[in-house]
C-alpha positions as CSV (number, residue, x, y, z in Angstrom):
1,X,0.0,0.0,0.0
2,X,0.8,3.4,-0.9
3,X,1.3,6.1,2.1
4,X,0.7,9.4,1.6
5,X,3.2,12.1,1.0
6,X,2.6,15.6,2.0
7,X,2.6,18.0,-1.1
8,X,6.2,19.9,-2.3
9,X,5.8,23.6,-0.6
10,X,5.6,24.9,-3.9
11,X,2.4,22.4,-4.8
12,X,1.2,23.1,-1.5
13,X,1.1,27.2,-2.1
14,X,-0.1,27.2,-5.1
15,X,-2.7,24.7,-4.4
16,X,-3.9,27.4,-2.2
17,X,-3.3,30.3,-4.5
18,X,-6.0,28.3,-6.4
19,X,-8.2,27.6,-3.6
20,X,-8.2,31.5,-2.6
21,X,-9.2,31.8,-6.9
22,X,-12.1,29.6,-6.4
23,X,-13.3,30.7,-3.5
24,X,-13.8,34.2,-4.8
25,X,-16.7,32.8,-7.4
26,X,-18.1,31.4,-4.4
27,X,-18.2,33.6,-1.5
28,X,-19.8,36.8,-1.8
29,X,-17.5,39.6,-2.1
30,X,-18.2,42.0,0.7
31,X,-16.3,44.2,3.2
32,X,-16.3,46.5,6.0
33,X,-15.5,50.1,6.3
34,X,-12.7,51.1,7.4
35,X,-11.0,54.0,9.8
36,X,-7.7,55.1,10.7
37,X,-7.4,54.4,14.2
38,X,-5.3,56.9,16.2
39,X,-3.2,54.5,18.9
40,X,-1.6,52.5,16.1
41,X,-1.8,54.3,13.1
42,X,-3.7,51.8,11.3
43,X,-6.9,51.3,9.0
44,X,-9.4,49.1,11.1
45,X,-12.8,47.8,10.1
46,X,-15.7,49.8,11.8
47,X,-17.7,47.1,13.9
48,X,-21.2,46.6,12.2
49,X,-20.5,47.8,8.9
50,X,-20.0,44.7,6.9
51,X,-22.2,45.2,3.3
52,X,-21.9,42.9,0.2
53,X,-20.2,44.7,-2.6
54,X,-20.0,43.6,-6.5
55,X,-18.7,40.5,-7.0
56,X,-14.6,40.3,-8.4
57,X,-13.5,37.0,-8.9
58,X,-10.2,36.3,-9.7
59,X,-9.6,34.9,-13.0
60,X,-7.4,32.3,-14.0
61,X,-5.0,35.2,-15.5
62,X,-5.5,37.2,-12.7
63,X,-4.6,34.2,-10.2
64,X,-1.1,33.7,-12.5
65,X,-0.3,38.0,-11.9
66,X,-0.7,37.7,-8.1
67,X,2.1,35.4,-8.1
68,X,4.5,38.3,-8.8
69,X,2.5,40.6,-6.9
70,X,3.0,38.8,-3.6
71,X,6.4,38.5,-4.6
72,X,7.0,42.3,-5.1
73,X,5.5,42.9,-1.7
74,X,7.4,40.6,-0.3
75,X,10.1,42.2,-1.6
76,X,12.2,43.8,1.3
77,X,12.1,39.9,3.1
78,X,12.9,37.8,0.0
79,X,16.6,40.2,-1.2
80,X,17.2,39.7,2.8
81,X,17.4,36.6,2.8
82,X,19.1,36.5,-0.7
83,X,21.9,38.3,0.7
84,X,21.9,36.9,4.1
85,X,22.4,33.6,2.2
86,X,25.2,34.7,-0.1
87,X,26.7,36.0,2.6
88,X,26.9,33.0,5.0
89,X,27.9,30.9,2.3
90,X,31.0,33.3,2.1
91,X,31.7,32.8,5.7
92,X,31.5,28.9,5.5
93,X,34.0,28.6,2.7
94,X,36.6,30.8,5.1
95,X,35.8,27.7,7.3
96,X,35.3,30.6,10.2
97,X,31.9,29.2,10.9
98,X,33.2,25.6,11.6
99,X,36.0,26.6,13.8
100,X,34.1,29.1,15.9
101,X,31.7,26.4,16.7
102,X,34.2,23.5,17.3
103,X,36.4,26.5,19.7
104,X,32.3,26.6,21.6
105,X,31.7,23.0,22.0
106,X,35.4,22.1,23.2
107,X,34.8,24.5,26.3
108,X,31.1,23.2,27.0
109,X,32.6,19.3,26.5
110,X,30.4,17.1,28.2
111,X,27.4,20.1,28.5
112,X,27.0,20.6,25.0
113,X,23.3,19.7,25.5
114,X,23.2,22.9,27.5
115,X,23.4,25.0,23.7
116,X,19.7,24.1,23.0
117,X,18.3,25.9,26.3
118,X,20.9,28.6,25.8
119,X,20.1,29.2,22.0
120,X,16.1,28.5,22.3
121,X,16.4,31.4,24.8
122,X,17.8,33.7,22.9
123,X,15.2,33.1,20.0
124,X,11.9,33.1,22.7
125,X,13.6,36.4,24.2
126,X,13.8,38.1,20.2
127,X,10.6,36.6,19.8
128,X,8.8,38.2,22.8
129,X,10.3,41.5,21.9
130,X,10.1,41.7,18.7
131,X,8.5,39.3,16.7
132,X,11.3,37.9,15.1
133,X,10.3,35.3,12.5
134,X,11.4,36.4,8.3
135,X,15.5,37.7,10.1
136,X,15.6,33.6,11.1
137,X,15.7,32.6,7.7
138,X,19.3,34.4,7.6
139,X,20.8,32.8,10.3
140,X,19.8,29.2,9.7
141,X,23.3,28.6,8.0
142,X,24.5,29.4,11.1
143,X,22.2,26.8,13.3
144,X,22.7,24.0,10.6
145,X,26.7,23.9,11.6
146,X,26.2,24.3,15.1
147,X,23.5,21.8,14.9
148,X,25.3,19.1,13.0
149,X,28.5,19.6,15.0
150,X,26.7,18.7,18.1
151,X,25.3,15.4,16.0
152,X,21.6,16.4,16.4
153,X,19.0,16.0,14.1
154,X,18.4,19.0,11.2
155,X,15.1,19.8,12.6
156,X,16.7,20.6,16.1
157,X,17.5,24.0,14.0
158,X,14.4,24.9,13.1
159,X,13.3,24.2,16.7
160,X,15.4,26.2,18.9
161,X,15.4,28.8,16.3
162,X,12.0,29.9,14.5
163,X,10.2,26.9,16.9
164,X,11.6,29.0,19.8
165,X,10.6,32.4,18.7
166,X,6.9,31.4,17.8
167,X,6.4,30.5,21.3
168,X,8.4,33.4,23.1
169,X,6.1,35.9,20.9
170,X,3.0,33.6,21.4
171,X,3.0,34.2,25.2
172,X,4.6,37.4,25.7
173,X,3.8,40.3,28.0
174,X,5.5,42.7,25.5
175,X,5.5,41.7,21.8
176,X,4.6,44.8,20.2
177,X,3.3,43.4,16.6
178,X,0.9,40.9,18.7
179,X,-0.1,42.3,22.7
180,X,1.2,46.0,21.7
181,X,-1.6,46.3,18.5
182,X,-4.0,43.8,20.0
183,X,-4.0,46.1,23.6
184,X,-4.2,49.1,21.2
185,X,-7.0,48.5,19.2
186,X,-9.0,46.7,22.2
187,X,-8.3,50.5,23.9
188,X,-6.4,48.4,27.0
189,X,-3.4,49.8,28.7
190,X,0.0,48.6,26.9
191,X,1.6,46.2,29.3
192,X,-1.4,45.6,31.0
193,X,-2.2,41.7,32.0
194,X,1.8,41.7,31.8
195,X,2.1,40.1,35.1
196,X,-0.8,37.0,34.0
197,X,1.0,36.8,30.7
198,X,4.8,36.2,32.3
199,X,3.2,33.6,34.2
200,X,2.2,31.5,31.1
201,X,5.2,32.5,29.1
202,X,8.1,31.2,31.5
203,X,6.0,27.2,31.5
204,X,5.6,27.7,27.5
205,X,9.1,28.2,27.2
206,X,10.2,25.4,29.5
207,X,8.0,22.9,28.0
208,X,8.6,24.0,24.5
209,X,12.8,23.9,25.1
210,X,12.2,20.4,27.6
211,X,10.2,18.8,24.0
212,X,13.1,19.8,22.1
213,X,15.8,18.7,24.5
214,X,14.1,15.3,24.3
215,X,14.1,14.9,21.1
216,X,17.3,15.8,20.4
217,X,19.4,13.8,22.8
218,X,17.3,10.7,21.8
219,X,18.1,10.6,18.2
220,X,21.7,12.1,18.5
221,X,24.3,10.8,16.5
222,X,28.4,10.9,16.1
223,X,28.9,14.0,14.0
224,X,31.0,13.8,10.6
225,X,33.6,16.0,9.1
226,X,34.2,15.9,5.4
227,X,37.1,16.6,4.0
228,X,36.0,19.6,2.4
229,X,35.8,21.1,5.2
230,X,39.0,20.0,6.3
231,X,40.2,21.9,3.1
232,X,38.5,25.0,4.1
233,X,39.4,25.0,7.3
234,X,43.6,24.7,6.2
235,X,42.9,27.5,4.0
236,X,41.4,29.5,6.3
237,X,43.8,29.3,9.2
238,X,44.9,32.0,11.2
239,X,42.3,34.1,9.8
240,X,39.4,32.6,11.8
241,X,39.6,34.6,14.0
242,X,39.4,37.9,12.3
243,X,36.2,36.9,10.6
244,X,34.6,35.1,13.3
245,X,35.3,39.1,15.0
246,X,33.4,40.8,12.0
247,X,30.4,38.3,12.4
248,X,30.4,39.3,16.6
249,X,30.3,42.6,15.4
250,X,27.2,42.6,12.1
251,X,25.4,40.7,14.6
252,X,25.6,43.4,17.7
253,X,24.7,45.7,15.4
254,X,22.0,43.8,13.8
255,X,20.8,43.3,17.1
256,X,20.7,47.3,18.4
257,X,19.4,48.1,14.7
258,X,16.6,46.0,14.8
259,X,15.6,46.4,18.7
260,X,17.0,50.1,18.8
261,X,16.7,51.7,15.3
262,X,14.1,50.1,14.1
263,X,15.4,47.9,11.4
264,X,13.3,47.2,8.1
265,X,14.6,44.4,5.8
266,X,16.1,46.8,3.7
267,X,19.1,47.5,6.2
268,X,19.6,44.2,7.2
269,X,20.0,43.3,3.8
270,X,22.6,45.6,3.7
271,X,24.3,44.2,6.7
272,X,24.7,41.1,5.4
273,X,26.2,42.1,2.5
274,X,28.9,44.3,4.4
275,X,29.4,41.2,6.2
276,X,29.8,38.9,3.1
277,X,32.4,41.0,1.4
278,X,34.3,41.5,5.0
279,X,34.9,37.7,5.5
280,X,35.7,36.9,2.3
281,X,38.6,39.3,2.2
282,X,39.4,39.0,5.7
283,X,38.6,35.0,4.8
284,X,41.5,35.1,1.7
285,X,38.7,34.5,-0.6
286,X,39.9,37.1,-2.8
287,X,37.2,39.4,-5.0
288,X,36.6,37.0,-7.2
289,X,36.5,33.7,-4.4
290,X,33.6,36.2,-2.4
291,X,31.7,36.6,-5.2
292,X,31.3,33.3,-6.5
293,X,30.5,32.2,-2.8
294,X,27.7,34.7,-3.0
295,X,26.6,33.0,-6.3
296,X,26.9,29.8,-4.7
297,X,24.8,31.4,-1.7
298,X,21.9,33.0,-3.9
299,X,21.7,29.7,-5.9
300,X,21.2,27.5,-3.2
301,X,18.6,29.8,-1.1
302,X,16.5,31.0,-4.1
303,X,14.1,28.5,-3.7
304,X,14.1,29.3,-0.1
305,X,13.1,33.1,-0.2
306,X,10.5,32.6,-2.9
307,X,8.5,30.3,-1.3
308,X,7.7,33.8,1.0
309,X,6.8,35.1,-2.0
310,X,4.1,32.7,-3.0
311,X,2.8,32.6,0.7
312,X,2.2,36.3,0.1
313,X,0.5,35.9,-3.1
314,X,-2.3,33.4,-1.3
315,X,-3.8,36.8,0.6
316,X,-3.3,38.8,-2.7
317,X,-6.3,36.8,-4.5
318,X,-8.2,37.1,-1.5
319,X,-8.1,40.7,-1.0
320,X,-8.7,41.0,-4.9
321,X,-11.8,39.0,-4.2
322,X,-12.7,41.0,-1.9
323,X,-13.7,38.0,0.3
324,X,-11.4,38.1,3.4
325,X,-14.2,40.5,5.5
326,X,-16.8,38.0,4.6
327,X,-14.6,35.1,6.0
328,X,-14.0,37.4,9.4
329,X,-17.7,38.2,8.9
330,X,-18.7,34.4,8.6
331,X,-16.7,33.2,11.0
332,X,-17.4,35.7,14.0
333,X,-21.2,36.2,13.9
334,X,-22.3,33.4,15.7
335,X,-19.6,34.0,18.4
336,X,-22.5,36.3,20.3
337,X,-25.1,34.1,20.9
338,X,-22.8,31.6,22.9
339,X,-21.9,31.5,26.7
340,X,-18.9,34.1,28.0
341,X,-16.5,30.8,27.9
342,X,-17.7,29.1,25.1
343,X,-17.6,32.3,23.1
344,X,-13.9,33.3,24.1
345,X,-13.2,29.6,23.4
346,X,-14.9,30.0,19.9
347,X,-12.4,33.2,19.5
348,X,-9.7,31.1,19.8
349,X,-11.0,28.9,16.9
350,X,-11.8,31.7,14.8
351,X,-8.3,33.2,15.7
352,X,-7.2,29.9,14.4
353,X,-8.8,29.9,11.5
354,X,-8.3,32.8,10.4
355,X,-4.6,32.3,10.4
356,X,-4.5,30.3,7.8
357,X,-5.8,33.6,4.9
358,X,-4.4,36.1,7.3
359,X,-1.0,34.9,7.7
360,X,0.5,38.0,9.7
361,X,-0.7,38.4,13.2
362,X,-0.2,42.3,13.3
363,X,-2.5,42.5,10.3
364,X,-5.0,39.6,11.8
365,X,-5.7,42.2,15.2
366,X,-6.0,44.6,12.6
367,X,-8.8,42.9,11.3
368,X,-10.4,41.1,14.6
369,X,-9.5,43.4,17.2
370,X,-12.0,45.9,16.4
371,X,-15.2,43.4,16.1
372,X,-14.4,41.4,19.2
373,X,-14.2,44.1,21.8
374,X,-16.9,45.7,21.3
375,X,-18.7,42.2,21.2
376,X,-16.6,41.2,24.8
377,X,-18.6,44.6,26.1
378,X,-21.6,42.7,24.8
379,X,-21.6,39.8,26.5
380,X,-19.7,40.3,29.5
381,X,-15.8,39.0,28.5
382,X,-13.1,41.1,29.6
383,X,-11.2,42.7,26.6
384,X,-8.2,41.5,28.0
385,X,-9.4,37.8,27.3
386,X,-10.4,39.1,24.1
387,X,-6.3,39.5,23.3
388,X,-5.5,36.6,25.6
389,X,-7.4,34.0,22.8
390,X,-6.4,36.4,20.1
391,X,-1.9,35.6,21.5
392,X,-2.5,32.2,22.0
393,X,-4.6,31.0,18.9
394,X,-3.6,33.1,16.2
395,X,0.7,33.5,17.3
396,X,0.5,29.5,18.0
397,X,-0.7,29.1,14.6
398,X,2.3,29.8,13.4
399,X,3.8,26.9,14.6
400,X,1.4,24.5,11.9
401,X,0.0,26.8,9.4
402,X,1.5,26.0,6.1
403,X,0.9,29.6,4.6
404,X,3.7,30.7,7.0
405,X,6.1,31.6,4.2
406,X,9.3,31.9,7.1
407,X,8.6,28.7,8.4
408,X,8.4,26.8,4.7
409,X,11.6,28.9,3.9
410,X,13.2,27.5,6.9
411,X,12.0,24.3,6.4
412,X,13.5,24.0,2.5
413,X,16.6,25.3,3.5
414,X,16.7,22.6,5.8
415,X,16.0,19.8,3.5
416,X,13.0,19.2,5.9
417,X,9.4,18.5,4.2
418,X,6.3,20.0,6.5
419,X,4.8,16.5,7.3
420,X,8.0,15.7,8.8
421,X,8.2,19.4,11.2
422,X,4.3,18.2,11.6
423,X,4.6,15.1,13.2
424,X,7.8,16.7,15.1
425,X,5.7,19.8,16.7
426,X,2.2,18.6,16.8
427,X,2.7,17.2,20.5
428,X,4.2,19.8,21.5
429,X,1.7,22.5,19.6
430,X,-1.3,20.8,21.4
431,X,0.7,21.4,24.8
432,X,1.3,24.6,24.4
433,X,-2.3,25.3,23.3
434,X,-4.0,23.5,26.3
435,X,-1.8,25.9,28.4
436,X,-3.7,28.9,26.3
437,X,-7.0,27.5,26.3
438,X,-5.9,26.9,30.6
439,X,-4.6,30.8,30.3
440,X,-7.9,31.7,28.8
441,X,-10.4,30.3,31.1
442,X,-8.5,31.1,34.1
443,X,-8.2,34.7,33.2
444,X,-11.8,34.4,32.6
445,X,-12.6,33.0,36.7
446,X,-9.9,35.6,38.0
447,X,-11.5,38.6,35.9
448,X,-7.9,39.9,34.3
């Protein structure tokens, strides 16, 4: 008997480029007005307003255009990681990469276990301040060697990286692309329910970086060295150091730009490529040795950083529909008539759901925000819960939805096919959301 195999990430997204086509002769086309809202700066939909409008399906032709729409407003993401991957391809031909890691796990021999809490960490921490998820894609090179060196499995990566960040943003008191425009547009104090929200985060954490331990030590193996690297490693002696200094030194300033400054993609980008060209010289690459390791780089990530490209295009033809406020619309109505649990509960599903067309969570309280707080005011549920289901349904999401172009980026640049990160994290995604749904009702009983 045949078993099923889960679709190639490019099937898969444009299998639901054409599902968001179809649906728009099906669905009717309606939407909700829309006003700028003065705490965030943003357009929101006015609560109650939702009308039909003309019909616009997409057309096969038009379905074939989005494509390279979604790509062009993806833009800024999909040159990052472009030239974050030319660039880390530089700096593993200097064999800087290798050595720094092997100089790390000879002073942590016999507690090299101890780099997966460590790392995962560092990701939940980015992740509850800032939302990190499209900047991993750049620094998977990085994890790969580190991860290999230590003999664990590829998807260990993925895990203490992206995996780690999900959950750190998920449950934090702080994020300001998830709490920060959720609390906004629910008109709630930033930081309030901080306090509530620490208390879930530090047990998410733990049991997310406790799952990923486990794994990892059980299906470790002896790591191999091939003589390639070897090579690069003789050719690069002596000058490790100097290049494994220049990558300290992009990545404290990628870290104060992006926190600090305010970072878009476009100066990373630029970062990178600073630090591409410094290791190759510093590297004795030579002009032409860094250049054809940035070849080498764009060739191998391209597929990588256009897969975010057609994740994009998926909420182009919806929008062109003009059926994405008649999903919210669908979905949300019948939340009113149910009991103050069983409605925030239904939240969460919605949240859920809606994940899967809305695939960023700033722009999914955008749209949700403004509907469910007044409807909280309704029927007696705390706006706080309101962003408490909103956090744990909708950032979880990201964890499984397969219109999560980062993650599928990730994934491909890892070898790694989605059914296999799927059986990986489904365990641990269902942990993690009983803890919400637990963080839900609770806050419900204790009136946060």
């Amino acid at each position: 008997m045949n078993t099923f195999r889960f679709p190639h990430p490019l099937v898969l997204l444009v299998g639901f480029i054409m599902l968001a086509a179809a649906l728009s002769y099906v669905l009717p086309a309606g939407q909700f007005a829309r006003q700028k809202n003065q705490a965030t700066g943003r357009e929101v939909v006015v609560p109650g307003s939702y009308q039909r409008v003309p019909a616009t399906p997409v057309s096969p032709l038009d379905m074939l255009v989005d494509i390279p729409k979604g790509m062009a407003d993806a833009a800024g993401v999909i040159f990052l990681i472009f030239l974050a991957g030319g660039a880390f391809t530089v700096l593993d031909q200097t064999g800087a990469l290798r050595h720094g890691v092997d100089w790390l796990l000879a002073r942590a021999h016999g507690r090299e276990v101890l780099v997966i809490p460590v790392v995962s960490l560092l990701f939940a921490t980015m992740g509850a301040l800032e939302n990190m998820g499209e900047e991993i894609v750049a620094l998977m090179p990085v994890l790969l060697v580190l991860t290999r060196r230590l003999g664990y499995p590829v998807i260990t990566a993925v895990a203490i990286s992206l995996g780690a960040a999900i959950v750190g943003a998920a449950f934090s008191p702080i994020n300001p692309f998830q709490v920060g425009v959720a609390q906004k547009l629910a008109q709630l104090p930033l930081l309030s329910g901080g306090g509530y929200r620490l208390a879930l985060l530090l047990p998410a954490v733990a049991l997310w970086i406790a799952g990923v331990m486990r794994h990892a030590i059980r299906h470790r193996v002896a790591p191999e060295i091939t003589t390639a690297e070897v090579a690069a490693d003789a050719r690069g002696a002596g000058r490790h150091g100097l290049v494994l200094l220049l990558l300290l030194v992009c990545f404290s300033i990628f870290g104060y730009g992006v926190v600090s400054l305010g970072w878009d993609f476009d100066q990373m980008g630029a970062l990178f490529f600073i630090l591409g060209v410094g290791a190759g010289l510093l590297g004795g690459l030579g002009l032409s040795g860094t250049a054809e390791g940035f070849v080498t780089g764009f060739r191998d990530i391209a597929f990588s950083a256009l897969l975010i490209g057609f994740a994009r295009a998926i909420f182009v033809v919806l929008e062109q529909g003009h059926i994405v406020d008649t999903i919210v619309q669908g979905l949300s109505a019948p939340l009113g008539h149910l009991p103050v649990t069983l409605s925030a509960l239904g939240m969460m599903v919605v949240q859920t759901a809606l994940h899967l067309p809305v695939p960023s969570v700033s722009g999914q309280a955008t749209l949700t925000m403004p509907l469910f707080a007044p409807l909280a005011d309704i029927i007696g549920l705390s706006r706080q819960v309101v962003v408490l289901a909103f956090q744990y349904a909708a950032g979880l999401c990201e964890l499984i939805t397969p219109t999560n172009g980062s993650l599928l980026a990730i994934l491909a640049i890892c070898k790694l096919r989605f059914d296999q990160w799927l059986r990986y994290v489904w365990p641990l995604y269902a942990m993690l959301l009983a803890l919400g749904v637990a963080g839900v009702v609770a806050g419900i009983w204790l009136g946060v």
